[in-house]
Structures are given as C-alpha cells and as structure tokens.
N, C-alpha and C positions, 0 to 999 in steps of 0.2 A: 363600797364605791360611792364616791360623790354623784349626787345628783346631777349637779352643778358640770363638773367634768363628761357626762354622758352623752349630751349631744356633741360637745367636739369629738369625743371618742367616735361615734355614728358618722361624723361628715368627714374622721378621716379614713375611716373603713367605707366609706362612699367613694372619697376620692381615692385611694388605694382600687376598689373593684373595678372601677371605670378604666382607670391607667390599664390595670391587667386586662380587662377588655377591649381596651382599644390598642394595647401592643400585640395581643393576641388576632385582631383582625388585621392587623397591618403588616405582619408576619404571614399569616396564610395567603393575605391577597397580594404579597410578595413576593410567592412562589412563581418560579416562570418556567413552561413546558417547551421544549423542543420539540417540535411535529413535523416530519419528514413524510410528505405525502407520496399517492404512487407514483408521481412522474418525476421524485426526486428530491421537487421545491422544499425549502426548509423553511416553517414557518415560527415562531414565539409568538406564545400567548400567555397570558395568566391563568386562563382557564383550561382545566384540564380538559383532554379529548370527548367528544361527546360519539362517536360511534368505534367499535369494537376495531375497526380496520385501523382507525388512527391508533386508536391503545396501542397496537401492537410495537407502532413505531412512535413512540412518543417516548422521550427520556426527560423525567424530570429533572431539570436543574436544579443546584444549592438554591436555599432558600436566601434571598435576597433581598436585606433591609432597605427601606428607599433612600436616597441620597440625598430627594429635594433634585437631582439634576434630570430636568424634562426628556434631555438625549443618552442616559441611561441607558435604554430597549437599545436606542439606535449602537451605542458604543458594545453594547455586550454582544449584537449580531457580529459586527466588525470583529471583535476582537475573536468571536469563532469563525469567525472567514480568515482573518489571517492566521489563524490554526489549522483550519482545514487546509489551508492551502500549503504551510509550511509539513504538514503532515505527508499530501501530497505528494511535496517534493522530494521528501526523505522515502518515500515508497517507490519514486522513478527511481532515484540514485541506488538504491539499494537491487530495484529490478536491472538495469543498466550494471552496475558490479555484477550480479551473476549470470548477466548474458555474456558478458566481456569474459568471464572466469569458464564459461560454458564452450566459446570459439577460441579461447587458449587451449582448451582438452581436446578439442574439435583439430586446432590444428597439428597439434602433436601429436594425436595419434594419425593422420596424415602424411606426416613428416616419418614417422615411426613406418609406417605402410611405405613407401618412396624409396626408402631408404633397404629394405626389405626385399623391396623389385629390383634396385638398383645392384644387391649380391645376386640374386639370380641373374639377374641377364650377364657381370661380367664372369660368374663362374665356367671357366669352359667346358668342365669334364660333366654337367648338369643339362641333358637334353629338355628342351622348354617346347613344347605346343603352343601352336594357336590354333582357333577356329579357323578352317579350311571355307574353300567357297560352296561347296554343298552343307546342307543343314546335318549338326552329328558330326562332321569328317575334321580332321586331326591333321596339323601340319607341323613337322618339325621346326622350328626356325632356324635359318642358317647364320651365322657369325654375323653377316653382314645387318641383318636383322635386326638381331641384338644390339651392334653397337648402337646404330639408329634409333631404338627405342629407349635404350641409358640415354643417347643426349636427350633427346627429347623428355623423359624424364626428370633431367638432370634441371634443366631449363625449366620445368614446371616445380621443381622445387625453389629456384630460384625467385621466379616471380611470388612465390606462396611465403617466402620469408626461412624455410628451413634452413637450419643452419647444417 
C-alpha cells in the first residue's frame, strides 16, 4: 500500500465512522414512545418510560427518521387522534348494528309470543285460567273475556310493529 494514499484512506474511514455514528444516534433519538398514563392522558416522548407502571402502558412507535419539520410531534399526535377517533367511531357503529340486530330478535320473538296468546284466547274448545282474586285461586275465563284480551292484544301488536 501507498504511503502516500494512507492518510486519505484514514480520514475516509474517519468520515465513514462518524456518519454511522451520527445516523445511528439520530435513529435511536428518533424513536418515539406512546405513554398512556392512569387517568387515560396519552402522552409522546422520545424517551422511553422511566417507572415500571408506565412500561406497562407504553407502545413503542416506528422508529422515525426526522424530517427537519419542527411540527412533526405535533402532526403525528393529530394524526393518532384522528385514528383514535375514526376507530372509535367504527366501534359505535358496529355496537349500534348489534343492538339493532339484538331488538330485531327481541321483537320477534315477541311478535312470536302475541301471536301464540292470540290462538289460545280465540280457540273455543281450549279452557284458559286466570289468576282469581285470592292468592293460588284459578278462574276460568269466560268468552267474553277472551275476546277482550285478543283485541287488546291485538292492538299491542299493532303499536309493537308485528306483522
């Protein structure tokens, strides 16, 4: 090897170590943590959690080269707020669909029960009870009864939507 060639060799193996040390710190201190404290707040930092409660809730984010752009932090909170909240919303809608899916079953089997009372009461040859005015006691019901309790039933389907 050249002599001569040795120190440039040296100061570009200089400047080569320094670059990889200075992209390598610039990379680590690019890291950014998500820390959800106990009352909820969600906080970012660079630096990782310093007590064990926070570790637990803390998610590392991608590691994140810098931009040069100062509002960075500010844009990447935003842009997990309008996550969380688009997240949010898809978790209403989707609870909202199975309550709606839940009061559809709710009402047919309703409609299902109504409709059930409705052959008993006009069956004639089908003697039906009620509770009598003493506690235990048993009362026939007479015709007149019955129709009485089909309309009125009849009318509580209606208002309930059965078809």
């Amino acid at each position: 090897m050249n002599t001569r060639s040795f120190p440039l060799y040296g100061l570009l193996m200089a400047a080569l170590a320094a670059t990889i040390l200075a992209l390598s710190a610039s990379a680590s201190a690019a890291t950014l943590y998500k820390i959800t404290g106990p009352d909820g707040k969600v906080t970012y930092s660079d630096k990782p959690p310093t007590t064990a409660k926070e570790a637990e809730k803390t998610e590392k984010m991608q590691d994140v080269l810098p931009t040069g752009d100062p509002d960075a932090a500010k844009k990447m909170v935003q842009q997990e707020a309008e996550f969380q909240k688009r997240s949010d919303e898809r978790q209403a809608s989707e609870k909202k669909a199975v309550d709606e899916k839940k009061e559809k079953a709710d009402l047919l089997r309703r409609c299902q029960d109504a409709r059930t009372n409705l052959r008993q009461l006009r069956d004639t040859g089908m003697v039906l009870y009620r509770s009598g005015e003493k506690e235990g006691e048993r009362e026939a019901m007479t015709m007149d009864a019955r129709l009485k309790e089909a309309t009125r039933v009849e009318e509580e389907m209606k208002k309930a939507g059965c078809e």
